[in-house]
PATI-373321 format. One line per 3 residues: number of its first residue (from 1); their letters; for each residue x, y, z of N, C-alpha, C. Coordinates in Angstrom, 2 decimals, m for minus. Atoms other than C-alpha are relative to their C-alpha. Layout:
NUM) A) X:Y:Z:X:Y:Z:X:Y:Z; ... $
END
This chain:
1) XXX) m0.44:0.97:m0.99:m7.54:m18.19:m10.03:0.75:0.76:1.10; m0.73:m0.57:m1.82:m6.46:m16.90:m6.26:1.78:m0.84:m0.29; m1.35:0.37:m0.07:m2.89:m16.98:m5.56:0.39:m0.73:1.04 $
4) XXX) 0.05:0.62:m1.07:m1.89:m19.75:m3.04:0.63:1.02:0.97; m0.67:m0.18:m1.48:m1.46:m18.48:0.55:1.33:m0.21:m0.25; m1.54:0.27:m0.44:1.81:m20.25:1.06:0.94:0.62:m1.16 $
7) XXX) m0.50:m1.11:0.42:3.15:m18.86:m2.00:0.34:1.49:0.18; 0.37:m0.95:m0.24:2.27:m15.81:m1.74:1.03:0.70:1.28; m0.54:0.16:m1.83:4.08:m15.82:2.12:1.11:0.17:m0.32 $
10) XXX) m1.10:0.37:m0.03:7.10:m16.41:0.66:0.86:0.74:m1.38; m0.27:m0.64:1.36:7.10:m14.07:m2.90:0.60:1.28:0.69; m0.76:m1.13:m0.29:9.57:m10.94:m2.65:m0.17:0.49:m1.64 $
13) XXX) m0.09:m0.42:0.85:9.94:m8.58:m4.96:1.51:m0.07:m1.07; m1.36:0.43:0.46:13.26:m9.18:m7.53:0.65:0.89:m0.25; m1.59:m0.71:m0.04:14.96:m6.20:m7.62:0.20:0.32:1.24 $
16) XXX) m0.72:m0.52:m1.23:14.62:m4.88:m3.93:m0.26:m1.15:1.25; 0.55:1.08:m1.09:13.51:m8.09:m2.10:m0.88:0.24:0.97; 0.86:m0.42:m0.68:11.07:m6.22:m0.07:m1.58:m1.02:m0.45 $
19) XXX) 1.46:0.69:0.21:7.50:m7.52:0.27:m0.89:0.64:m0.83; 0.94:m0.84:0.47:4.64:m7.28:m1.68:m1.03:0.19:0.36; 1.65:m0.03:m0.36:0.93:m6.14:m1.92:m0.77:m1.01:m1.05 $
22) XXX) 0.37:0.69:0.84:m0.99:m8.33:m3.30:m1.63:0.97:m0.40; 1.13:m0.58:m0.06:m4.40:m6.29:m5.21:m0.74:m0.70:m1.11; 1.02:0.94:0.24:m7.13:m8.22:m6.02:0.72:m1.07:m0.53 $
25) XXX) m0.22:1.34:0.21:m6.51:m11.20:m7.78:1.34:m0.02:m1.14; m0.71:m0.73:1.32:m4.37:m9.31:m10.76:1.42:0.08:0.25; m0.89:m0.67:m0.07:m1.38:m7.61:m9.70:0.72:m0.35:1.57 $
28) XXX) m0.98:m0.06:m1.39:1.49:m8.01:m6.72:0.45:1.62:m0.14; m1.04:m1.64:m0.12:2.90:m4.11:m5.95:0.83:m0.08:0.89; m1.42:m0.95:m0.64:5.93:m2.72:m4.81:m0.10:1.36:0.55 $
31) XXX) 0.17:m1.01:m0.39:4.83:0.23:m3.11:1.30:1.09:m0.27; m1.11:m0.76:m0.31:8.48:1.44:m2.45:0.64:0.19:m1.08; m0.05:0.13:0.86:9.30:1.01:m5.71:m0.68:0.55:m1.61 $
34) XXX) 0.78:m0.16:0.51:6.29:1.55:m7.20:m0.34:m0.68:m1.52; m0.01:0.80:1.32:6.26:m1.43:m9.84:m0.56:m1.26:0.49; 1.57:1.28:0.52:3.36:m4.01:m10.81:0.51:m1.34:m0.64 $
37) XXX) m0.19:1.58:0.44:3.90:m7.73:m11.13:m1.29:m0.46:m0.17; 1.52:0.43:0.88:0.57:m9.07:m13.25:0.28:m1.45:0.67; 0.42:1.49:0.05:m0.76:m12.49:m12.66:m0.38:m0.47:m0.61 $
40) XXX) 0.61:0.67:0.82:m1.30:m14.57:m15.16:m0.63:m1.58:0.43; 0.85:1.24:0.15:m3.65:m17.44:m14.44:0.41:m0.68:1.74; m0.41:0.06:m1.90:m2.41:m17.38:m10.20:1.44:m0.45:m0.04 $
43) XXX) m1.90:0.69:m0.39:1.46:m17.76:m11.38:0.09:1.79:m0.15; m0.45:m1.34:m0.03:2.69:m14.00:m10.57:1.24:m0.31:m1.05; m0.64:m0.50:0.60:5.29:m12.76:m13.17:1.01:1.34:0.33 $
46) XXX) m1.02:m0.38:m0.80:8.00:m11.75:m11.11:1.61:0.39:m1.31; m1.56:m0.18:0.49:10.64:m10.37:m13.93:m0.65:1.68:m0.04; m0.43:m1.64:m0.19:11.47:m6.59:m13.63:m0.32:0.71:m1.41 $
49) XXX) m0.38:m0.73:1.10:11.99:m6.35:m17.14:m1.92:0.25:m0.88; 1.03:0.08:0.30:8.13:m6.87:m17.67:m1.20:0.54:1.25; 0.52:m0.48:m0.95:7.11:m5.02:m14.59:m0.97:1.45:m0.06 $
52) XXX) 1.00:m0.54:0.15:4.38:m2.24:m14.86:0.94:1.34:1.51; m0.74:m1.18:m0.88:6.05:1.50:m13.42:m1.41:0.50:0.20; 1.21:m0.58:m0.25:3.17:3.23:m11.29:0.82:1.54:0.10 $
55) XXX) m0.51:m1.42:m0.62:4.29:6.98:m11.69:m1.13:1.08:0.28; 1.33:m0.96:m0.30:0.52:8.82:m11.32:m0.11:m0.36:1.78; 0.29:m0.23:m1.40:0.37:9.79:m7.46:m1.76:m1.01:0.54 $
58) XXX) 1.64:0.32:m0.13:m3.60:8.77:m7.49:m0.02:m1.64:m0.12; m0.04:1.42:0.39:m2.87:5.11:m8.93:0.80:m0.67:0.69; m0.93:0.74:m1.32:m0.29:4.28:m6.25:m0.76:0.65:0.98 $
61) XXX) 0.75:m0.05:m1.52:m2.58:5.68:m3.93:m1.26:m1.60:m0.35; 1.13:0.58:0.48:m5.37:3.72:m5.29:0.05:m1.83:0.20; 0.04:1.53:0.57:m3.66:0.10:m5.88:0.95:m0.20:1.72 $
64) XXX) m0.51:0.26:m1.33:m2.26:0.47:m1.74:m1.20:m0.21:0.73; 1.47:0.15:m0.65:m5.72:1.16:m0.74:m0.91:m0.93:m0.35; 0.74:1.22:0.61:m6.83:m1.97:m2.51:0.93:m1.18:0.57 $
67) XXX) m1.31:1.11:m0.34:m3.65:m4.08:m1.74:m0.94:m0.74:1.77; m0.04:0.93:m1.71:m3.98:m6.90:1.31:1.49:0.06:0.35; m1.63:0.19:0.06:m0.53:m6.87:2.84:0.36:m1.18:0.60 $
END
């Protein structure tokens, strides 16, 4: 399920409040950060403590070059 637009418009990230990427239908990123918020079923899962660390150079290249911003 797609994540609504207007949501979406208005989702920050919860520890640095910066914006996210949204890549494909799955995942919100934190570029600056470099931490993965999953989507389960088009409700993002916005807690930190269940957040996905990108530390491979190639896979934060990879999930920016996929991201819509």
């Amino acid at each position: 399920m797609p994540l609504d637009e207007k949501l979406r418009a208005i989702l920050v990230c919860p520890q640095d409040r910066g914006p996210l990427l949204l890549v494909g239908d799955e995942m919100l990123y934190n570029p600056r950060l470099r931490l993965g918020y999953r989507i389960d079923d088009g409700i993002p899962v916005l807690l930190v403590d269940e957040a996905v660390t990108v530390t491979d150079d190639a896979e934060h290249q990879r999930l920016v070059d996929r991201a819509e911003s």
